[in-house]
C-alpha positions in Angstrom: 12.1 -195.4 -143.6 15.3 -193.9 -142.5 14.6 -190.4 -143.5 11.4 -191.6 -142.0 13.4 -192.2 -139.0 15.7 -189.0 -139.3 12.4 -186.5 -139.6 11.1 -187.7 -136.4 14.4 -187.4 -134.3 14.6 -183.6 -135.9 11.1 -183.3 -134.4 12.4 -184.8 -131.3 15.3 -182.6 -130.9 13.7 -179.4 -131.9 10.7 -180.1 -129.1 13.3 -180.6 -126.8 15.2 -177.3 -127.8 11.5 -175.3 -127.6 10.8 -176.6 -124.2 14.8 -175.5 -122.8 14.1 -172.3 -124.4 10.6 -171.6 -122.9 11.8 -173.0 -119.5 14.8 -170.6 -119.8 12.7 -167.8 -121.1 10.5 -168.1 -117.9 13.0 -168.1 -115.6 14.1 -164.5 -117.4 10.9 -163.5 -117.0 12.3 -162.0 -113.7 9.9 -160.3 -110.7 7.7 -159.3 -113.1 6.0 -162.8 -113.5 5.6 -163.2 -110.2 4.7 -159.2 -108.7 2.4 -158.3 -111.7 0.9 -154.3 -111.7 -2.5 -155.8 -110.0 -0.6 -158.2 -107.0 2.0 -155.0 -106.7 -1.1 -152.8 -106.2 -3.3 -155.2 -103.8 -0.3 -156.1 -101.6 0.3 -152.4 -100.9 -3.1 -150.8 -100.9 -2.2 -148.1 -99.0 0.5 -146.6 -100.2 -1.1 -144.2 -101.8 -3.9 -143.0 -99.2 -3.7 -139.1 -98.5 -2.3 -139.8 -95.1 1.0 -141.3 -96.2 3.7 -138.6 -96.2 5.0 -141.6 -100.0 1.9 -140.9 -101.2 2.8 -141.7 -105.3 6.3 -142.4 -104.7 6.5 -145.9 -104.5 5.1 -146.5 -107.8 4.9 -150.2 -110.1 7.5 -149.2 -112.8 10.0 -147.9 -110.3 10.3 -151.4 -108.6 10.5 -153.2 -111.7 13.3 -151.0 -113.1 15.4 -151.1 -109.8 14.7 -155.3 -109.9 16.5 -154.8 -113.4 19.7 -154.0 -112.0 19.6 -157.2 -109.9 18.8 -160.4 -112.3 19.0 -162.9 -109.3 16.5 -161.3 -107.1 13.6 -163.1 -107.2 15.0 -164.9 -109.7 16.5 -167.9 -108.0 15.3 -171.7 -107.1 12.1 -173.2 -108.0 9.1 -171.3 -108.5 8.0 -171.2 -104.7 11.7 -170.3 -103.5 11.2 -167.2 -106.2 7.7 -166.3 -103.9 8.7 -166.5 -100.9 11.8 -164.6 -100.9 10.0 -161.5 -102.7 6.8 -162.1 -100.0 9.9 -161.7 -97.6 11.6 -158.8 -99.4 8.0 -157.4 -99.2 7.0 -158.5 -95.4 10.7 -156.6 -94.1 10.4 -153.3 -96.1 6.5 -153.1 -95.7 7.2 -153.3 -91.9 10.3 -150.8 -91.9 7.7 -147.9 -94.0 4.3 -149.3 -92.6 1.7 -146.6 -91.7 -0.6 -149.1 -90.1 -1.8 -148.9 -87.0 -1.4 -152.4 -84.6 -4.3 -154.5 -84.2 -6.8 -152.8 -86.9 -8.2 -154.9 -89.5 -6.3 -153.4 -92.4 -3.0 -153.4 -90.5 -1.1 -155.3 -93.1 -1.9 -153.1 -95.8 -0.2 -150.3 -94.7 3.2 -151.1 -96.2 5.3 -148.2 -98.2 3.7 -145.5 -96.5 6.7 -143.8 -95.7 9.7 -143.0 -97.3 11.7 -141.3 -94.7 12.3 -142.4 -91.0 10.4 -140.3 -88.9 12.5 -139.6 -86.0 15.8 -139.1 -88.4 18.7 -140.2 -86.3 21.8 -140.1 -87.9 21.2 -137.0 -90.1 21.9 -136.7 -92.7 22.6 -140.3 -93.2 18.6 -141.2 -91.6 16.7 -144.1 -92.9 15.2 -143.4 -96.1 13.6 -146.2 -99.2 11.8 -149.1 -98.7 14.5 -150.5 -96.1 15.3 -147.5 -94.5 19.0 -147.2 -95.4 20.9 -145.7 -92.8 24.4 -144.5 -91.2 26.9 -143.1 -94.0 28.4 -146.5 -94.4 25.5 -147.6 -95.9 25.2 -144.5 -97.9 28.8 -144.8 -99.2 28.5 -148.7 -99.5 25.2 -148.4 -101.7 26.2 -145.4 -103.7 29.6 -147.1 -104.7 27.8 -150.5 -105.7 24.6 -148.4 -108.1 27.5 -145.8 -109.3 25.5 -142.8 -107.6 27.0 -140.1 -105.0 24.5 -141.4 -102.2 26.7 -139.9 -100.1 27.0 -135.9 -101.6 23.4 -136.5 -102.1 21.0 -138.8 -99.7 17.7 -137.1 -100.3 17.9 -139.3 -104.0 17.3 -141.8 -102.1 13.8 -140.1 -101.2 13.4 -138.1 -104.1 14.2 -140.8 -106.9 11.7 -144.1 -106.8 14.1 -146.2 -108.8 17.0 -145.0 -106.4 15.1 -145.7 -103.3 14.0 -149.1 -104.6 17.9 -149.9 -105.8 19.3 -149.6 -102.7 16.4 -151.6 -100.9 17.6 -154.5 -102.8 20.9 -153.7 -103.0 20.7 -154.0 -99.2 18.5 -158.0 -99.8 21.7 -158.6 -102.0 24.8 -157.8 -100.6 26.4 -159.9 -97.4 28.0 -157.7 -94.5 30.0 -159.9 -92.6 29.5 -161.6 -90.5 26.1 -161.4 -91.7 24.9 -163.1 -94.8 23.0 -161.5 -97.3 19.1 -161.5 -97.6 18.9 -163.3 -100.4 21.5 -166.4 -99.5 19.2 -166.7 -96.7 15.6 -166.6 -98.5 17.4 -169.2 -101.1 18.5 -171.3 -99.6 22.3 -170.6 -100.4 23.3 -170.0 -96.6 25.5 -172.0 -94.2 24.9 -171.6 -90.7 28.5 -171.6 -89.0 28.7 -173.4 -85.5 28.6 -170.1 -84.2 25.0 -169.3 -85.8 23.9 -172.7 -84.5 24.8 -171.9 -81.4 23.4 -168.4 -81.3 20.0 -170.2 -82.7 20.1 -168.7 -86.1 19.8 -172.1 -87.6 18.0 -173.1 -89.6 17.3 -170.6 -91.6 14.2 -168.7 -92.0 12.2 -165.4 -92.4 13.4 -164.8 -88.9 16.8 -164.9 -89.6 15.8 -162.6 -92.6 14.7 -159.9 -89.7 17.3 -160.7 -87.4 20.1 -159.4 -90.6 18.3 -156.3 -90.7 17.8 -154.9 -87.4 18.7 -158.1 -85.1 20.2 -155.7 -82.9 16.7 -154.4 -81.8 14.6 -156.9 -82.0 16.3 -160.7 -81.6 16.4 -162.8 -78.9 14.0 -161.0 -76.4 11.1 -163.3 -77.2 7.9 -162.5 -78.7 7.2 -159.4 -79.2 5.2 -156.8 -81.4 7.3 -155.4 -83.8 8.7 -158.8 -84.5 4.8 -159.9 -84.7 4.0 -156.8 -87.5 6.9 -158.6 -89.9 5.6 -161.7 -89.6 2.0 -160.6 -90.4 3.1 -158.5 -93.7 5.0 -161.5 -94.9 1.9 -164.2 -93.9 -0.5 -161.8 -95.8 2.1 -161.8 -98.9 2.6 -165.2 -99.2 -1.1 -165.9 -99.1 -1.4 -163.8 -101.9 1.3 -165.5 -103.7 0.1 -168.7 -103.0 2.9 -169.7 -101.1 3.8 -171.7 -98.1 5.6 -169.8 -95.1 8.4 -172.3 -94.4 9.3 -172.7 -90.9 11.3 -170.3 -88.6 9.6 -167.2 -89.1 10.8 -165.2 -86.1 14.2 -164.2 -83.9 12.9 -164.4 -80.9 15.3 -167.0 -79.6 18.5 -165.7 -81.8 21.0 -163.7 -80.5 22.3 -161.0 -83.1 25.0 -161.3 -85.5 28.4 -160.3 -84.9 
């Protein structure tokens, strides 16, 4: 009876060690679990029509080996905290390369259809990648973290998927004061000061998520369209995903950081 006794609480233990490990192992599964080839593909449909100057640029592989580099992104919280921050990641770059044209039926399939801003301010430090990295500090800033001369050489960042996608979430990842980072925000990891209550930039949301990225533009002058086109990329992603939206999904009534 006692070795009986002993077998069974080796059982025990060992079920309870297979279960840790497959729970950990899923966790490590990484983007990949949640963005497979065929979502990756659906969510930006376009990317690849003739008329997108990125046509075969922003390919599958190239997003999974730049997510590599970053273990936490999309890696963090519960299972629907791990969706909606890569639907979000995917809504703000998706808007910031979109080829879509406002109002048409397939507007929000449009996403990664560019890989260079189109105006190019700031040359040679113009927005290029999925977030549109601009200005040399950004350049120098990016470059330093992924161990790449960004600066001697921007055009990698339009020339070299993994690149381009490395310093999109490089960008998700990394705080600039007094702005929080991307990800802290999508997470759940963020602390709105008195000062962001006070601006309106609490609580947090997808709308704080915009206003960190180009709040400068588009915060705190109400509804608008462009602010409208982010929100609709990230809805349309997290209806794929099978996702709720959460709540504050615009800037309208934010003032910008800093």
């Amino acid at each position: 009876m006692a070795r009986s006794s002993f077998a069974m609480a080796v059982c025990a233990t060992a079920a309870l060690l297979l279960a840790a490990w497959a729970g950990g192992a899923a966790a490590q599964q990484g983007v990949g679990s949640i963005i497979t080839r065929s979502v990756f593909d659906n969510m930006l449909k376009q990317r690849n029509n003739a008329a997108c100057p990125a046509k075969g640029f922003y390919t599958y592989d190239a997003f999974i080996a730049a997510a590599k580099a970053f273990p936490s992104f999309g890696n963090t919280g519960d299972l629907a905290t791990r969706k909606r921050e890569l639907a979000a990641f995917f809504g703000e770059t998706s808007h910031e390369t979109t080829g879509g044209t406002r109002g048409a039926a397939d507007q929000f399939q449009w996403g990664y259809c560019f890989k260079e801003e189109q105006s190019k301010t700031d040359p040679p430090f113009y927005g290029r990648g999925p977030i549109q990295l601009t200005h040399r500090y950004n350049y120098e800033a990016a470059g330093k973290a992924l161990g790449v001369n960004l600066v001697g050489n921007p055009n990698l960042v339009s020339t070299n998927a993994v690149v381009s996608f490395k310093t999109a979430i490089w960008f998700w990842m990394t705080a600039q004061s007094p702005k929080p980072s991307s990800h802290a925000v999508a997470t759940g990891r963020w602390t709105p000061s008195a000062a962001d209550r006070a601006a309106g930039r609490s609580p947090a949301g997808y709308g704080v998520i915009t206003n960190i990225i180009n709040g400068g533009v588009e915060c705190g002058m109400g509804p608008n369209p462009t602010g409208a086109d982010r929100i609709g990329f990230y809805k349309r992603y997290c209806d794929m995903l099978g996702v709720g939206y959460g709540s504050n999904l615009d800037c309208y009534n934010q003032r910008k950081f800093g």
